[in-house]
C-alpha positions as a Markdown table, in Angstrom:
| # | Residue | x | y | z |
|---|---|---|---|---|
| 1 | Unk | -19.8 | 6.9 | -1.7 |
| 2 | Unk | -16.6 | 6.1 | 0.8 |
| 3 | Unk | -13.3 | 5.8 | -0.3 |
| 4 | Unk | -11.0 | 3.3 | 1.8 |
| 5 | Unk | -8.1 | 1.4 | 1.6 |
| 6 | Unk | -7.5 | -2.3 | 1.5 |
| 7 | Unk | -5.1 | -5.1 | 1.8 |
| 8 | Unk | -5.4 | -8.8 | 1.1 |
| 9 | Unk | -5.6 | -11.1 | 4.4 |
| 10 | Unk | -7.7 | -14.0 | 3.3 |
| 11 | Unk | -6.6 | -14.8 | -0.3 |
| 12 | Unk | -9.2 | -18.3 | -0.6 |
| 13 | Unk | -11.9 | -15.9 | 0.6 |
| 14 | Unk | -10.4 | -12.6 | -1.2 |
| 15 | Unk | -11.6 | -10.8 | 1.7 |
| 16 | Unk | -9.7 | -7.3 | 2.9 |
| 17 | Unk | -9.3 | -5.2 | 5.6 |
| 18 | Unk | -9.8 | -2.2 | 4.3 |
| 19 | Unk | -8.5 | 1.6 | 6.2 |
| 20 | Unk | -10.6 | 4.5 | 5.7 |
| 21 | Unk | -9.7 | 8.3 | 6.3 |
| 22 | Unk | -12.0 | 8.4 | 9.2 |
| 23 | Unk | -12.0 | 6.8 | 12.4 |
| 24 | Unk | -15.8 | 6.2 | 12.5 |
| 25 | Unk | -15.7 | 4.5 | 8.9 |
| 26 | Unk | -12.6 | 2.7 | 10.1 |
| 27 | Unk | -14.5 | 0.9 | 13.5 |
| 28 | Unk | -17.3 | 0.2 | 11.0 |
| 29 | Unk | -15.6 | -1.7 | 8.3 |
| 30 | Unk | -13.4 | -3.2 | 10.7 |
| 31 | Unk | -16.3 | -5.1 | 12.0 |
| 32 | Unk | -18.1 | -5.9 | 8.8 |
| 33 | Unk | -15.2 | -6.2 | 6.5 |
| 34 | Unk | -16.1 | -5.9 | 3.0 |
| 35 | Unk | -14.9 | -8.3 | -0.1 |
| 36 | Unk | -12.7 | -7.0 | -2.9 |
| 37 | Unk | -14.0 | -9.0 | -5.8 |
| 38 | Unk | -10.8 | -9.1 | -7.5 |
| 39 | Unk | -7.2 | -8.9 | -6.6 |
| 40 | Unk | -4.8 | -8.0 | -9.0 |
| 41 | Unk | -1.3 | -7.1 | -9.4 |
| 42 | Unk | 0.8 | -4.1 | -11.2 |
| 43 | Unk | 3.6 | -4.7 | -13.9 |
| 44 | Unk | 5.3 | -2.1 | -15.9 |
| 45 | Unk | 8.4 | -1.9 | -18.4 |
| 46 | Unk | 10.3 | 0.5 | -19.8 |
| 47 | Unk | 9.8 | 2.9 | -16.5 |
| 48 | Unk | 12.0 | 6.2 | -17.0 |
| 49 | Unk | 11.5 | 9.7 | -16.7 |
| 50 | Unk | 15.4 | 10.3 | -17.3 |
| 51 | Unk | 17.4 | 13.5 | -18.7 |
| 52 | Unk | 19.8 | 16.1 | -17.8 |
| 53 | Unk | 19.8 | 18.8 | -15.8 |
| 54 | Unk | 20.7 | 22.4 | -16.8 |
| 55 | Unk | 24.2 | 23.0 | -15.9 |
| 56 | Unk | 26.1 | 25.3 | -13.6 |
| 57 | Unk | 22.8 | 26.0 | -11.9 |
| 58 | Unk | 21.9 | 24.2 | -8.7 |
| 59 | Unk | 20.1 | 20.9 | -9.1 |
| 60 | Unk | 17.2 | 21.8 | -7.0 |
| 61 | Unk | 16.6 | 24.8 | -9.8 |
| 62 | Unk | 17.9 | 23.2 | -13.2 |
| 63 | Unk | 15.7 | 22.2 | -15.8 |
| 64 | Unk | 15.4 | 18.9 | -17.4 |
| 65 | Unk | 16.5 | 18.2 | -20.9 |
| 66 | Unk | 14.4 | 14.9 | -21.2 |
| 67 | Unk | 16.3 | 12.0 | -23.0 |
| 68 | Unk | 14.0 | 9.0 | -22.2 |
| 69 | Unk | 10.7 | 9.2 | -21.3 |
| 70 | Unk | 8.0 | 6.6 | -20.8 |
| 71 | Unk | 6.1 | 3.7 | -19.0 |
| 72 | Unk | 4.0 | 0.7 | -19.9 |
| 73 | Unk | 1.2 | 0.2 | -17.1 |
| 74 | Unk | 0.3 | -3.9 | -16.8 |
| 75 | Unk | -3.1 | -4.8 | -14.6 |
| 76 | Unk | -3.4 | -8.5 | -14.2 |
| 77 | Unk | -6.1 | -10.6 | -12.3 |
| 78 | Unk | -4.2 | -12.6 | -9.5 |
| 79 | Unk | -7.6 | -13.9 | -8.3 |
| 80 | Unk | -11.1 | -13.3 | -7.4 |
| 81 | Unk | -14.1 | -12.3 | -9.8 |
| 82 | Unk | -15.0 | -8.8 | -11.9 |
| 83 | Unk | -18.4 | -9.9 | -10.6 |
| 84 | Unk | -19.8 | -6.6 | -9.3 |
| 85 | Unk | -17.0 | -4.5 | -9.9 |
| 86 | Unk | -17.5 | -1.5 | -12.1 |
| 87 | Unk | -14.6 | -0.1 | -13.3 |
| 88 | Unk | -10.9 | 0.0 | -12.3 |
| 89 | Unk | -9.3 | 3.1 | -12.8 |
| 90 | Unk | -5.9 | 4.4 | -12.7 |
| 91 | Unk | -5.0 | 7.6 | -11.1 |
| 92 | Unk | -1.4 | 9.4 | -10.8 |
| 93 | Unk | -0.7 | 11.7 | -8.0 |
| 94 | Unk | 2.8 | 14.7 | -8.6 |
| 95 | Unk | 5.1 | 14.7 | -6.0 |
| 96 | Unk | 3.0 | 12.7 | -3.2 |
| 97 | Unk | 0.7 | 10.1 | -2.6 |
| 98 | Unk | -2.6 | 9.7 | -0.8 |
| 99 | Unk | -3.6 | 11.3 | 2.6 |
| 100 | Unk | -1.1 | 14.1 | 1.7 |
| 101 | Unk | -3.9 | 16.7 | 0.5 |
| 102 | Unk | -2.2 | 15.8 | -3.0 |
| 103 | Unk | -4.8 | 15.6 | -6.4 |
| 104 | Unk | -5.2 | 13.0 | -8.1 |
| 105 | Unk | -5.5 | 12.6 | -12.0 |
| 106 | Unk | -7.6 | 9.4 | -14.1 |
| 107 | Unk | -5.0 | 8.0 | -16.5 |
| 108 | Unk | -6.9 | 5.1 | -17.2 |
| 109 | Unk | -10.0 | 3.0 | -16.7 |
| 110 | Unk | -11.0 | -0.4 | -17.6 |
| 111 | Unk | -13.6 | -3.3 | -17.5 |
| 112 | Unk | -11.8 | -5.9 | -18.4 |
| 113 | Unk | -8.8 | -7.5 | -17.3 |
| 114 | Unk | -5.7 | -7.8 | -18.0 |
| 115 | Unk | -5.1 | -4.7 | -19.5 |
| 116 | Unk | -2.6 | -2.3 | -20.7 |
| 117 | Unk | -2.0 | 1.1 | -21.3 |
| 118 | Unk | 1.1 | 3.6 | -22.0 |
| 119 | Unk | 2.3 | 7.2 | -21.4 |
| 120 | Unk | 5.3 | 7.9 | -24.3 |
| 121 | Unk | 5.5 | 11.7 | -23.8 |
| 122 | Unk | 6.1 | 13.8 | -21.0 |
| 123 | Unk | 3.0 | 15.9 | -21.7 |
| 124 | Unk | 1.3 | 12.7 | -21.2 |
| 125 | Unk | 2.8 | 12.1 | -17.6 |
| 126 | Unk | 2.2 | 15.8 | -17.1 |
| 127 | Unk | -1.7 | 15.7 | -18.1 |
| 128 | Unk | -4.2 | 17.3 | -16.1 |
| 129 | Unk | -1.3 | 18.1 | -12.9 |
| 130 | Unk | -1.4 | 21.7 | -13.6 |
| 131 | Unk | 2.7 | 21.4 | -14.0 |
| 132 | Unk | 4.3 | 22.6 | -17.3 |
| 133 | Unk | 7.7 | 20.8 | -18.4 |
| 134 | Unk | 10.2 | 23.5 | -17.6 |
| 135 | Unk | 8.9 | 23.3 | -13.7 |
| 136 | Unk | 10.1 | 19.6 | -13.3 |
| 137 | Unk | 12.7 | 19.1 | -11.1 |
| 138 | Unk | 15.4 | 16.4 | -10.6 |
| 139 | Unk | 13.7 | 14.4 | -7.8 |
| 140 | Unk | 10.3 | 15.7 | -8.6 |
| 141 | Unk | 8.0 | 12.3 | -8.9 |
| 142 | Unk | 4.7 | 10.6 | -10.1 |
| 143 | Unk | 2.5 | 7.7 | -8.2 |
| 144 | Unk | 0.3 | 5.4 | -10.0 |
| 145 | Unk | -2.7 | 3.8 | -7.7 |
| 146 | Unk | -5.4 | 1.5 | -8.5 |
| 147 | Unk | -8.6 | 1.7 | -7.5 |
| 148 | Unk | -11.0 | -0.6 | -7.7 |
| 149 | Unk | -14.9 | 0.6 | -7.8 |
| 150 | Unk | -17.7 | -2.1 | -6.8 |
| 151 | Unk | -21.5 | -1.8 | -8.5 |
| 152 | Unk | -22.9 | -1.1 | -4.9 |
| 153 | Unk | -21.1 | 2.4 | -5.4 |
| 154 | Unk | -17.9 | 2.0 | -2.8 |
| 155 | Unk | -14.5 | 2.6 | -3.9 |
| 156 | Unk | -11.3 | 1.1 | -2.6 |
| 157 | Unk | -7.7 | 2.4 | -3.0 |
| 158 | Unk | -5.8 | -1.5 | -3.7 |
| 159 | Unk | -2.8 | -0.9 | -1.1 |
| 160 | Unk | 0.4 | -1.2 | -1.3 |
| 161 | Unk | 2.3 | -2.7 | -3.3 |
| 162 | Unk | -0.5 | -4.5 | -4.9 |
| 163 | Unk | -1.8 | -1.6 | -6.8 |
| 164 | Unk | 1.1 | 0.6 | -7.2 |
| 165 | Unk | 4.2 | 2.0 | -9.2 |
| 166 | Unk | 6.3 | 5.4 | -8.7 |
| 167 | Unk | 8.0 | 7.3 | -11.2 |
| 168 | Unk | 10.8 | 9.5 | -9.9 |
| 169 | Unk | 12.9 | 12.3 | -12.5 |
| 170 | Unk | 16.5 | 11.7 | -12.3 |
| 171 | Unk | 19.6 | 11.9 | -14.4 |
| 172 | Unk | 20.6 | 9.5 | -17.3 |
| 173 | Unk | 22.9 | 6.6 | -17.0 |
| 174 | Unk | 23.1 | 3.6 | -18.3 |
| 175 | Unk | 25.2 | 0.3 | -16.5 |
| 176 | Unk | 23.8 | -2.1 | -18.7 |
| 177 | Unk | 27.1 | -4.6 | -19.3 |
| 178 | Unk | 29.0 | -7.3 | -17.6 |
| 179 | Unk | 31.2 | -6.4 | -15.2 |
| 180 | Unk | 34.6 | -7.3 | -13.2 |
| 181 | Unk | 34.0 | -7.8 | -9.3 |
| 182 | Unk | 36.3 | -7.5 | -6.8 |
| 183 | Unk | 36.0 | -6.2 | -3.1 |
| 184 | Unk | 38.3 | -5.4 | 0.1 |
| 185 | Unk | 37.2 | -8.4 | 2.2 |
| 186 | Unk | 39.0 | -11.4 | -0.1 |
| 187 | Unk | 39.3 | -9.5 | -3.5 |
| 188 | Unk | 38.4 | -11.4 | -6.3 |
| 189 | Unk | 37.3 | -14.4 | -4.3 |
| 190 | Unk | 38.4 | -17.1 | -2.4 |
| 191 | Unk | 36.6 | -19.8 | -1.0 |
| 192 | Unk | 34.2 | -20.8 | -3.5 |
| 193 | Unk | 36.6 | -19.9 | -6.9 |
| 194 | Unk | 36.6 | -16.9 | -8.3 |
| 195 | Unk | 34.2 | -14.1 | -8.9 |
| 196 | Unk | 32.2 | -14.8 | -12.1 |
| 197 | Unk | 31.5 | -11.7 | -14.3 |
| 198 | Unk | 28.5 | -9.8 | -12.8 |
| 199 | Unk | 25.9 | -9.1 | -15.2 |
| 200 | Unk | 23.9 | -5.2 | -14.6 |
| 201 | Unk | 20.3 | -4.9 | -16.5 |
| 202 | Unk | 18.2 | -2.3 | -16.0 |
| 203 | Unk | 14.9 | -2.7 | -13.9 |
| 204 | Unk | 11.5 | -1.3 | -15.4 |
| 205 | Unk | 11.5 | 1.6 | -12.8 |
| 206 | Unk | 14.8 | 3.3 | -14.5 |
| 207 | Unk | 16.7 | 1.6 | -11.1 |
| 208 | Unk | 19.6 | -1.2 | -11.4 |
| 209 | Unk | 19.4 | -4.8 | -10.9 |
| 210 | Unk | 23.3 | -6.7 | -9.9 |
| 211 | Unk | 22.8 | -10.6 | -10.1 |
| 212 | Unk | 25.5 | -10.5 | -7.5 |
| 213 | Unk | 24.9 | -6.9 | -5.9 |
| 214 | Unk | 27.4 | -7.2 | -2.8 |
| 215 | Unk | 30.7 | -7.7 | -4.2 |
| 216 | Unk | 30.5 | -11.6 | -3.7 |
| 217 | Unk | 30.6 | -11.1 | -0.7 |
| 218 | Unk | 28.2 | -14.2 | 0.1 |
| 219 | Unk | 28.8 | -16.2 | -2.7 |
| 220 | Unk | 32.7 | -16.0 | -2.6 |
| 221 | Unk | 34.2 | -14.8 | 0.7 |
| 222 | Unk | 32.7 | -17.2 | 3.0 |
| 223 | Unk | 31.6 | -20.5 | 3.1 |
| 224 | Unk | 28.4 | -20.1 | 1.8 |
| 225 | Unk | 27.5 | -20.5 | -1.5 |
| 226 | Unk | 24.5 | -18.5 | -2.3 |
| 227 | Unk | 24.2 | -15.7 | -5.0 |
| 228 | Unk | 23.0 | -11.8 | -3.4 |
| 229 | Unk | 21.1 | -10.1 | -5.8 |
| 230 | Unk | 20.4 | -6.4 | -5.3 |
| 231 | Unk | 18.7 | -3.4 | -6.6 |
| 232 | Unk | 20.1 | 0.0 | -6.7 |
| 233 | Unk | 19.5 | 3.7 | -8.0 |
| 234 | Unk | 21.9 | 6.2 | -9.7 |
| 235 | Unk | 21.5 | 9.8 | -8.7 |
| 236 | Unk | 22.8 | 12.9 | -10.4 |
| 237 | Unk | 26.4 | 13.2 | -10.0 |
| 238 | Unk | 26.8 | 8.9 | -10.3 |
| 239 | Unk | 25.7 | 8.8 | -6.3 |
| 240 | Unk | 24.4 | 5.3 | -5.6 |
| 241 | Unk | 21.2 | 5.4 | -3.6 |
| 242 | Unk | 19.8 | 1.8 | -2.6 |
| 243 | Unk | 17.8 | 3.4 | 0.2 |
| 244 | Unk | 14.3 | 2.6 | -1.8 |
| 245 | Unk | 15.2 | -0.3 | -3.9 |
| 246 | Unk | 15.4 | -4.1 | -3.4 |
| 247 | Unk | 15.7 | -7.0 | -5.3 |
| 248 | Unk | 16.0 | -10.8 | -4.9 |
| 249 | Unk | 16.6 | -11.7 | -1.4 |
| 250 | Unk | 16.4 | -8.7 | 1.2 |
| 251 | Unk | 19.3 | -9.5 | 2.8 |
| 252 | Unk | 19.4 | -6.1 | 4.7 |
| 253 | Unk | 16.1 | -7.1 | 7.1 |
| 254 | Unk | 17.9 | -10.6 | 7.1 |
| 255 | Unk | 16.8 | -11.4 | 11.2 |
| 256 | Unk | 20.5 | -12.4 | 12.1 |
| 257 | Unk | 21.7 | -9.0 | 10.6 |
| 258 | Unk | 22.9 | -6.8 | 7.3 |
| 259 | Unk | 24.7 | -9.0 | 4.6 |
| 260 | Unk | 26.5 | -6.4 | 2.7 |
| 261 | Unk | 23.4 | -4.1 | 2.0 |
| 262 | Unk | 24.9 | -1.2 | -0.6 |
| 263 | Unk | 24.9 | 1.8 | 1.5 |
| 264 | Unk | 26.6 | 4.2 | -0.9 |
| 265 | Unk | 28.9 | 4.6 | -3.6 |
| 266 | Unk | 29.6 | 6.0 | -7.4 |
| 267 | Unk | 29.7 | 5.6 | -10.7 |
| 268 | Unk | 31.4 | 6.8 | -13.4 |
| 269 | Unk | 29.7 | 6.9 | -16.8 |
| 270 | Unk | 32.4 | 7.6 | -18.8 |
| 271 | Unk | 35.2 | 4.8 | -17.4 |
| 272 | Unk | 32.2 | 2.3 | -16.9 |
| 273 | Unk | 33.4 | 1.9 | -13.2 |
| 274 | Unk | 30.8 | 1.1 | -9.9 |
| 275 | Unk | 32.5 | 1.4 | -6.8 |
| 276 | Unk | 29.5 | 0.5 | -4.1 |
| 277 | Unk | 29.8 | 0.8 | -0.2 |
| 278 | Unk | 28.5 | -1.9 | 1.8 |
| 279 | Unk | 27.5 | -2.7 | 5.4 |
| 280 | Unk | 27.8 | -6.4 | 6.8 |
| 281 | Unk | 26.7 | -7.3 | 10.3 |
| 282 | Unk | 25.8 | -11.2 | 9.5 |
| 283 | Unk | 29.9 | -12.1 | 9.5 |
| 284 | Unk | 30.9 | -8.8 | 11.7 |
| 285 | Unk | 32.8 | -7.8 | 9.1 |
| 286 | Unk | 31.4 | -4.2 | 8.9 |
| 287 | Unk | 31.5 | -2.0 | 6.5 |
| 288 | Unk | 33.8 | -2.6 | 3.0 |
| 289 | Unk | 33.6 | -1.6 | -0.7 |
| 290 | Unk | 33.1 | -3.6 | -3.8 |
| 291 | Unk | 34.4 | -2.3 | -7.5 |
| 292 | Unk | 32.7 | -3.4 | -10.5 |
| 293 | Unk | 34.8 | -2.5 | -13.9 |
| 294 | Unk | 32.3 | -3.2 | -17.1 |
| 295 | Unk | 34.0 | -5.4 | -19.7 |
């Protein structure tokens, strides 16, 4: 049996290219490429693996005092046929992900799709990784990949970001609320009114999602009036971390240049204040701040 990876590049004919681990598999399936079958795509809700750590120890050592824990794990059938598929099964990998010598753990398998299926305990996230609860560290993480395995007995990895969903271990916040924007380029807006208040939900992988995440910037300091949503993480000690998020239009691989990606910032949980850093290359304006004060 050969395990390989594959990505859609003929969605009418739901054929793949598929990667394997070895170039000899790799020249062979590049020249008969093989058909997935069925192509799906991942959902979840209620993504955390949030607490705090122990204090006056260093983060990299402190325990975690869980306070929300849990994940609900959503396969649907985008296209394609179960027609000599198997099984699908869901595997989690700790603090890695495939081709880095890492084991992997079934969480799940099905026949049928959609399907559905939840971990609500950290003993279930923690499950057959030979890692007890007091060994988790802030940062420390879990990968969910699909896999897909056909009746003639080969087994495909679906790639990225078709068939997968991290889980990282961070500290507890919570910005849910509507919030005051202003920002050093024209304050609270200029040329297209005012900045409306900003409303900050909470995304289903424990990150946060700002309608307007650039300080209305866009929208309100120059003549364009288009709304820049955005996606951001809080880290222990309130440290803003966009680096691995995104949400609504990527502005920041924008081909004429960065309009106001979030490249830093803080947040303070008890004042309710998110001061952001940003970086602008679209307008040359550089880099600025935004301050968002929730209602």
């Amino acid at each position: 049996m050969k395990t390989k990876y594959f990505t859609k590049i003929m969605i009418l004919a739901l054929l793949v290219s598929v990667f394997s681990c070895d170039t000899d598999d790799e020249s062979e399936v590049l020249n008969d490429k093989d058909t997935a079958g069925v192509l799906i795509s991942v959902s979840t809700s209620s993504g955390a693996l949030l607490g705090s750590p122990e204090s006056g120890v260093p983060i990299e050592d402190a325990t975690v005092t869980f306070t929300e824990v849990g994940m609900t794990f959503n396969l649907l059938q985008t296209s394609g046929s179960m027609d000599g598929v198997s099984k699908l099964e869901v595997v989690k990998i700790y603090n890695g992900d495939l081709n880095q010598g890492k084991t992997e753990v079934t969480v799940a398998e099905t026949t049928t799709l959609p399907y559905t299926f939840s971990l609500t305990t950290i003993d279930e996230f923690l499950a057959g990784s030979g890692v007890t609860e007091d060994q988790l560290r802030i940062g420390d993480n879990f990968v969910f990949r699909v896999k897909i395995h056909q009746t003639d007995g080969d087994v495909y990895y679906y790639h990225n970001p078709m068939g997968r969903y991290a889980l990282t271990v961070n500290c507890a916040s919570d910005l849910n609320g509507i919030y005051t924007v202003t920002n050093s380029v024209c304050g609270p807006g200029t040329t297209n009114g005012g900045i409306p208040p900003v409303a900050i939900t909470q995304n289903s992988d424990g990150t946060w999602y700002a309608e307007t995440a650039d300080g209305g910037l866009l929208q309100f300091c120059t003549s364009n009036n288009i709304p820049n949503p955005g996606s951001f993480a809080i880290g222990c000690g309130g440290v803003v971390d966009a680096s691995g998020t995104s949400g609504g239009p990527d502005y920041c691989t924008y081909s004429g240049g960065a309009i106001g990606c979030i490249t830093g910032g803080s947040w303070n949980q008890d004042t309710g204040v998110l001061q952001l850093q940003h970086q602008d290359d679209f307008f040359g304006i550089g880099a600025y701040t935004s301050t968002y004060v929730r209602n």
